[in-house]
N, C-alpha and C positions, 0 to 999 in steps of 0.2 A: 498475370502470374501471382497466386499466392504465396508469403515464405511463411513457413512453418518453423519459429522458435521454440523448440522442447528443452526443457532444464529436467535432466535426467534423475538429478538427486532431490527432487521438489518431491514433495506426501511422501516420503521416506521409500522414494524409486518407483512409486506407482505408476509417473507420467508415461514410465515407453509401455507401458500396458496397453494404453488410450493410442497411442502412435499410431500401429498398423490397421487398427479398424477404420483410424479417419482416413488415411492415407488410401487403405482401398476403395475408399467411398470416393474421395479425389478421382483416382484409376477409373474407376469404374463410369463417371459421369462424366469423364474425358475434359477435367479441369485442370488446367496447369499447376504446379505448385513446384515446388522446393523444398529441402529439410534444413535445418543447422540445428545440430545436438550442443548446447554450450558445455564448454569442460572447463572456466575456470568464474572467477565474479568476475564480473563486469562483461562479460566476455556477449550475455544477453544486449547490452548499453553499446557496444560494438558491429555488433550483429544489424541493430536495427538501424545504425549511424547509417551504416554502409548501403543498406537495403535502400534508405532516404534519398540516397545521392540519386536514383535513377524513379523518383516518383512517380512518373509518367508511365511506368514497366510495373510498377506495382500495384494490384488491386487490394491487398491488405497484409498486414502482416498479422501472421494466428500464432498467439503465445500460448503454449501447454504447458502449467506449471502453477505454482503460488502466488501471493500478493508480492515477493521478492521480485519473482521473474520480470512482473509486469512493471513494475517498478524502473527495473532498467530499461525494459523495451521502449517504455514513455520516455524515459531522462534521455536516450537516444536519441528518440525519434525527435524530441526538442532539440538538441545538440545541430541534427542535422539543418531544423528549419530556423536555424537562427539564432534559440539560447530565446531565455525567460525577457531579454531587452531590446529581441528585435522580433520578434514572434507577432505578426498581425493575422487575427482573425483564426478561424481554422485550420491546422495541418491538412493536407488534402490526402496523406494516406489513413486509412481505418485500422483499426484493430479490434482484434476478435478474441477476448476473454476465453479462454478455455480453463476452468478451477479446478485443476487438481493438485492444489497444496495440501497442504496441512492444516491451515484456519480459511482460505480464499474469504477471508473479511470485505473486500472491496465486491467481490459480486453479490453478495448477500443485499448491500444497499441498492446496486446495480438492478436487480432482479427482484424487490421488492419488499425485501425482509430477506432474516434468517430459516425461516420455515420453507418459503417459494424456492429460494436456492438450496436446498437440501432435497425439495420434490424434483427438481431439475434436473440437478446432477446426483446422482446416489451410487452407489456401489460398483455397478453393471460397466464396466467399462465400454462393451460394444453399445450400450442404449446413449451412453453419455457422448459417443462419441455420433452417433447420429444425430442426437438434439442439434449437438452443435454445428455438423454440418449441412442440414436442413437451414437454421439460422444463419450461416455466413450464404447460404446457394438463394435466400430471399432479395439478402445484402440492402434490408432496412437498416438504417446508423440513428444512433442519435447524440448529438454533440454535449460533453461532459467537459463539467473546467477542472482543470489539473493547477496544482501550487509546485511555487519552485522556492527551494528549500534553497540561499546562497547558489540559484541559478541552476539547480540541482532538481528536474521534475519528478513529481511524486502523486499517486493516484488518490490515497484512503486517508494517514495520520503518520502525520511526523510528532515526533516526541523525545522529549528530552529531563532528564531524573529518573525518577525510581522507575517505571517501564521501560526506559531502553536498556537501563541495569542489568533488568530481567533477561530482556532478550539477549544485553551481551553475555550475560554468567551460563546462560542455558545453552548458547552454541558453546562456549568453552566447558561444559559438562556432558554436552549431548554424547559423548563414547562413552564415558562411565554410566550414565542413569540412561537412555534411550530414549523410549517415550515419556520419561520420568523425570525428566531434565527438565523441564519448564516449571512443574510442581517446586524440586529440589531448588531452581533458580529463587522463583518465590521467595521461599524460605531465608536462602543464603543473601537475598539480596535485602529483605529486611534486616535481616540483620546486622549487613555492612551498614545500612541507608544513615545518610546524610543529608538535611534540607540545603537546596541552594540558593545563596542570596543570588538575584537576577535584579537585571534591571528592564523591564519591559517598556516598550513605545509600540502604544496602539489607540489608533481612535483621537490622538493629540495629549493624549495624557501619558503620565513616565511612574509605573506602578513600580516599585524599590520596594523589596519584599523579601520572604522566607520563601522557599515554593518547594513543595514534594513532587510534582510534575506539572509539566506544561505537554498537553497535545493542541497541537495547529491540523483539523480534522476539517477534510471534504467529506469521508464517508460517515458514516455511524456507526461502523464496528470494527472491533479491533481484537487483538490476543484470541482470536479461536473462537469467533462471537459476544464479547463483551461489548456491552450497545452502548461505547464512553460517550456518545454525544447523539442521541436521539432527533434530533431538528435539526442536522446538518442535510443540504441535500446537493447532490452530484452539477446542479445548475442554477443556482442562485446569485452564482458571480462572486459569492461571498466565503472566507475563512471562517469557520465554527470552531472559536479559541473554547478551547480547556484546562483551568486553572483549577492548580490543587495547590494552597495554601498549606506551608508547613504544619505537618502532622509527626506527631509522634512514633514511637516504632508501635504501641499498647493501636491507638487509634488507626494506624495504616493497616492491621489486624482487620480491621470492620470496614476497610473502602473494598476490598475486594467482593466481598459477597456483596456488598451494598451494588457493585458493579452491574454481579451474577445476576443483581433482583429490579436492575434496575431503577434503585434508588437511591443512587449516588447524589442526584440531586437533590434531594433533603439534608444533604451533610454542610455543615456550617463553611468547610473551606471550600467548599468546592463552587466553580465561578465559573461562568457562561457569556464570552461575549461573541460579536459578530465583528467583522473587519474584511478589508481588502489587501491589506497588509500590514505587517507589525515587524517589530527587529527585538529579539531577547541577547542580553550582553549578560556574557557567563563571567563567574571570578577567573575559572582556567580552564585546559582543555576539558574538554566533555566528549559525550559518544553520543550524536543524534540518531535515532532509529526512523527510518524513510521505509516504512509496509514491510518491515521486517529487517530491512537492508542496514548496516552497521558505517554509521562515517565519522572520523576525526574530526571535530572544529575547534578552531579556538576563536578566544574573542567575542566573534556574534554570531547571530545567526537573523540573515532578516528573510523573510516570507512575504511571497506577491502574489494573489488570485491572477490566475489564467482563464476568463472567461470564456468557455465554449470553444478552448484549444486543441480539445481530441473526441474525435467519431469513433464511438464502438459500435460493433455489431450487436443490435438487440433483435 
């Protein structure tokens, strides 16, 4: 039995477009499946909790939706097998990527760049939705390590300052500006922006510093294609830290495009390390952003590489 997780308000309500054409491909090749539409947060995180409990009865679970979606579906599906401290080796259910968000950042590395997941998946919803069912009816996996954010799992980039800023002012703008709300967040978020002193433990060293953002990146792309960490990959065992050294509001003006052009990395604050785990201690609460998804922390926040913990469907 496959469940099929759709997040109806994921690519601005595109996903039940995609629904019935997979679905009768299901019908039609006399595959078992299942539906759950989610109607509130977490409610994906819930969904897959429960799915877990009978692993045995499940051949995979298929998320239709954005890097959010998947986002819960993994933090679930951890939940069920244990949590980030008892978790050994591989989860034994799969899951099967279906991107129809609005940036689907996590399959673009998944998939081999940003170009090959755009030849992939494109417009057509009935072709998008054959790809994918052709790829789950193979049911080759391949195992990808997931980080747990305060036991918290997460597929692409967790981040924290001026990006999750973004992302929280653009959902709290998204009904006044629409598609214009991410642009508009930009703006208003440079211009609230404030660097935050942190205190980082990584690698045995204790960095005390100014920082305009930190991303803890498995994937390579983030915000709708921006390539923040280039040499990160889905199976290396390893966190691909990304350090942005307080900048100004005139100079945070020029990380962005330097993002667009990928040359970020020529910028003097900006810093590249590698790690299995690290702990960032905030002065006060803050908003971590987990592939889109918005959570309260105070205090800290420590990060642990999950080696080869989750099978997708490739």
């Amino acid at each position: 039995m496959y469940h099929i997780i759709v997040n109806p308000i994921a690519g601005r309500g595109r996903t039940l477009e995609h629904l019935p054409f997979l679905t009768s491909l299901f019908e039609e090749n006399n595959v078992a499946f299942c539906t759950h539409t989610t109607t509130c947060v977490m409610d994906g995180y819930e969904r897959a909790k429960e799915i877990c409990t009978d692993a045995a009865a499940c051949d995979g679970i298929l998320g239709i939706g954005g890097d959010g979606t998947f986002q819960e579906i993994a933090a679930g599906m951890l939940n069920a097998f244990g949590g980030a401290g008892g978790l050994e080796g591989t989860m034994p259910v799969p899951l099967g990527i279906f991107p129809a968000g609005s940036g689907n950042d996590f399959n673009m590395t998944l998939e081999g760049g940003k170009k090959a997941s755009l030849l992939k998946y494109g417009k057509d919803a009935e072709q998008n939705a054959r790809f994918f069912f052709d790829k789950i009816l193979r049911g080759k996996t391949q195992s990808v390590d997931l980080i747990a954010a305060n036991g918290m799992a997460y597929l692409n980039v967790g981040n924290i300052g001026l990006d999750a800023r973004i992302v929280s002012n653009a959902a709290a703008m998204k009904k006044a500006y629409g598609r214009r709300s991410y642009l508009a967040s930009v703006y208003k978020s440079i211009v609230q922006h404030k660097n935050l002193p942190l205190c980082i433990e990584v690698n045995g060293e204790k960095l005390e510093k100014q920082y305009t953002l930190v991303a803890a990146c498995n994937g390579q792309y983030y915000g709708g294609g921006m390539r923040v960490a280039p040499h990160a990959s889905l199976t290396d065992g390893k966190i691909t830290l990304c350090l942005v050294e307080a900048m100004s509001r005139p100079k945070i003006m020029v990380l962005f495009p330097s993002l667009m052009m990928e040359r970020h990395d020529k910028l003097k604050a900006v810093k590249f390390l590698e790690c299995e785990s690290l702990k960032v201690t905030l002065p006060c609460s803050e908003t971590l952003c987990l592939d889109g998804n918005l959570y309260p922390v105070d205090n800290s926040v420590e990060y642990k590489i999950l080696p080869e913990a989750l099978r997708v469907f490739m």
